[in-house]
C-alpha positions in Angstrom: 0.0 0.0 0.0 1.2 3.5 -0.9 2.1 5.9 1.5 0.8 9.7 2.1 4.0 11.4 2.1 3.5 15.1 1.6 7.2 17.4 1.5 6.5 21.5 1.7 8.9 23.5 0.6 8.0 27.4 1.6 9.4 30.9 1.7 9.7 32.3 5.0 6.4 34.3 6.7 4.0 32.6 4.2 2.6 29.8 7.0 3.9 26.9 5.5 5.3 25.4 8.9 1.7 26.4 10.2 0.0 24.8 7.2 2.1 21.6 7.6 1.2 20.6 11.4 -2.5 21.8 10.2 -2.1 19.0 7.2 -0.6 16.3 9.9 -3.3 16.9 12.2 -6.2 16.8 10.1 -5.0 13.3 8.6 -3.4 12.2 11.8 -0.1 11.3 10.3 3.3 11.8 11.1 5.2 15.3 11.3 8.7 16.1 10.4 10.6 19.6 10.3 13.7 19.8 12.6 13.1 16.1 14.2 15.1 14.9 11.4 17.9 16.5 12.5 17.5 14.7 15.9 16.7 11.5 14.6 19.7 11.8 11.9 22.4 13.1 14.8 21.0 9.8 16.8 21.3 7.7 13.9 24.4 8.7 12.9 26.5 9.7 16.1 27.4 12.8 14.9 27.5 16.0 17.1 23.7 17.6 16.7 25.2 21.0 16.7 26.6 20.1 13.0 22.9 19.5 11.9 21.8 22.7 13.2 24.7 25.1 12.1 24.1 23.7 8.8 19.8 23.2 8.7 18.9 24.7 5.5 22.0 27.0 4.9 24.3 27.0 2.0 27.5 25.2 2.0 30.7 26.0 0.4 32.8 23.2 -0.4 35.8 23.2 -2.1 36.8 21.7 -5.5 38.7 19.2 -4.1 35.8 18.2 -2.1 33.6 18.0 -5.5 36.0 15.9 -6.8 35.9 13.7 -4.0 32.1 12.8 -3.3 33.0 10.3 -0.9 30.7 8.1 0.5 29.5 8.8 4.5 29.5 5.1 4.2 32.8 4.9 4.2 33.5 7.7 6.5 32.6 7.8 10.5 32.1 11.5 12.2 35.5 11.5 13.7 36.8 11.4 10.7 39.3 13.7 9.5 37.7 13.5 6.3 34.4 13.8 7.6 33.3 17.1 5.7 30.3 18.7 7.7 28.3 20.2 5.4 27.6 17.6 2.6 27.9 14.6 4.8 25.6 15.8 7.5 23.3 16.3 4.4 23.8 12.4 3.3 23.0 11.6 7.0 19.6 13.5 6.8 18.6 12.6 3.9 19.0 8.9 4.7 16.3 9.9 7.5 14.1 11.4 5.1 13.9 8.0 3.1 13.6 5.8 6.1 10.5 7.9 7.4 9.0 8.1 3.6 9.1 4.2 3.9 7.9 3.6 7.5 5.4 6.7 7.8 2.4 8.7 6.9 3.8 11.6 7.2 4.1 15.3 6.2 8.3 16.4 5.5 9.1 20.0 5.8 11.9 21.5 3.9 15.6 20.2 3.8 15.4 19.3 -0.4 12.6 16.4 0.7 10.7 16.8 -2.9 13.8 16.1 -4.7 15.3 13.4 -2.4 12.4 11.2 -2.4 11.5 12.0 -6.2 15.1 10.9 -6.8 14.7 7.8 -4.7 11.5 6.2 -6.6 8.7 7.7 -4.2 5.9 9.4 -5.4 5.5 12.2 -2.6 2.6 14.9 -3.2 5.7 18.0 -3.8 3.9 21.3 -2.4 5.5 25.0 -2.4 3.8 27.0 -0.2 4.6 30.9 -1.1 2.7 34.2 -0.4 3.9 37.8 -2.3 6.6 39.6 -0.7 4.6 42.0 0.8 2.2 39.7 2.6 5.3 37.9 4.1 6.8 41.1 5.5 3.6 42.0 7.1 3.0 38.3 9.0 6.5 38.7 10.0 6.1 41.7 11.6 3.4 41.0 13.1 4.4 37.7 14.1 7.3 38.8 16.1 7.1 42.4 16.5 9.7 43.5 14.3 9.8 46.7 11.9 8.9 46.3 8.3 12.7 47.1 7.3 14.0 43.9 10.1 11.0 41.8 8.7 11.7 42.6 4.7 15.6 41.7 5.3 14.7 38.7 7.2 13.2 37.0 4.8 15.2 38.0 1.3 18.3 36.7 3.5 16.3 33.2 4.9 15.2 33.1 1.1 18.3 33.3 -0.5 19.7 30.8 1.7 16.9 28.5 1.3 17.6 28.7 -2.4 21.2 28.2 -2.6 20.8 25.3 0.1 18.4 23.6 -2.7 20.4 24.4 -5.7 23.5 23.1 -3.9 22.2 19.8 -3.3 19.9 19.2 -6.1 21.5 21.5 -9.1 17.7 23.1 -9.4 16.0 25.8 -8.7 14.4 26.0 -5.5 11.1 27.9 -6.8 10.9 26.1 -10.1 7.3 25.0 -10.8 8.7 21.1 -12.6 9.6 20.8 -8.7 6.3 20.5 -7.1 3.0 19.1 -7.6 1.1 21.7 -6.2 1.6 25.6 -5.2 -0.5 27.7 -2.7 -0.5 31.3 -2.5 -1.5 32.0 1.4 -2.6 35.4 0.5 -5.3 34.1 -1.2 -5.9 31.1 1.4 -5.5 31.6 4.9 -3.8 28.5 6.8 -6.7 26.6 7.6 -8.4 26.7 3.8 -4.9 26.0 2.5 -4.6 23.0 4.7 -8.0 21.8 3.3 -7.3 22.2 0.2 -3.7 20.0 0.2 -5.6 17.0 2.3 -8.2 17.0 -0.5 -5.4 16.8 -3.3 -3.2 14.5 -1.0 -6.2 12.5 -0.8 -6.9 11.3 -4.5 -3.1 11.9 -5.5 
């Protein structure tokens, strides 16, 4: 039997964290954002601090270290040759394939879309997005913060969203031929939006 695996890729202040624990509830499945990173630190005995400095930010690696694309296989965390960045990305994205197979679940962020696509699932891809605008003001609002701290807030969590996808994946992070399905939140709010994704989740 198939499983409901829904990933949600989303720019920052348009709700799709909110929208994703909405989506898990309603269908009483599984939810993952930054558990993975626990559950991939446990798994793989590497220092938890290494997943979190690295969550969803672009890496810079060396040529050297493209040429190389050694297997974490091969390679324990003390390591010398452990490299942080893509090999703590290998680690999670083991996780991500072990909870598409065991799980119902809904996957938040962290290049899930592509990693299961790429792996032979058949995961309901969603981008969740809202205009600029609308995302500075539910930022502000959200944690009290002027319009010029909320506006550079996101274009920087953006841009490192994107890189972090084109790094790993070579694509672009808000091309459409990446998702299944897109929702504007400023013409849903959460709870419609969250409808509307178990309804397509539900005959997809």
């Amino acid at each position: 039997m198939l499983k409901t695996v829904i990933t949600i890729a989303r720019g920052y202040g348009s709700g799709g964290r909110t929208i994703g624990r909405l989506i898990a509830d309603k269908m009483n499945i599984s939810f993952y954002d930054r558990n993975i990173l626990y559950l991939a630190s446990d798994k793989s005995g590497v220092d938890l601090e290494y997943f979190l400095k690295h969550d969803e930010a672009p890496a810079k690696q060396s040529f050297f270290e493209k040429l190389s694309n050694i297997s974490m296989k091969n390679i324990p965390p003390e390591s010398g040759r452990f490299k942080s960045h893509t090999d703590v990305f290998k680690y999670q994205s083991d996780i991500i394939r072990e909870i598409a197979e065991k799980n119902d679940c809904v996957i938040i962020g962290r290049c899930a879309n592509h990693t299961l696509k790429e792996s032979g699932f058949r995961p309901l891809r969603v981008f969740i997005w809202a205009p600029h605008n609308k995302c500075v003001e539910t930022v502000m609002k959200k944690f009290s913060v002027t319009e010029a701290e909320a506006d550079k807030t996101i274009r920087d969590i953006d841009k490192h969203r994107s890189e972090y996808y084109k790094y790993y994946t070579g694509n672009d992070w808000k091309d459409l031929k990446n998702f299944d399905l897109c929702v504007n939140t400023a013409e849903y709010d959460y709870e419609t939006a969250a409808n509307l994704i178990c309804r397509v989740a539900s005959v997809f």
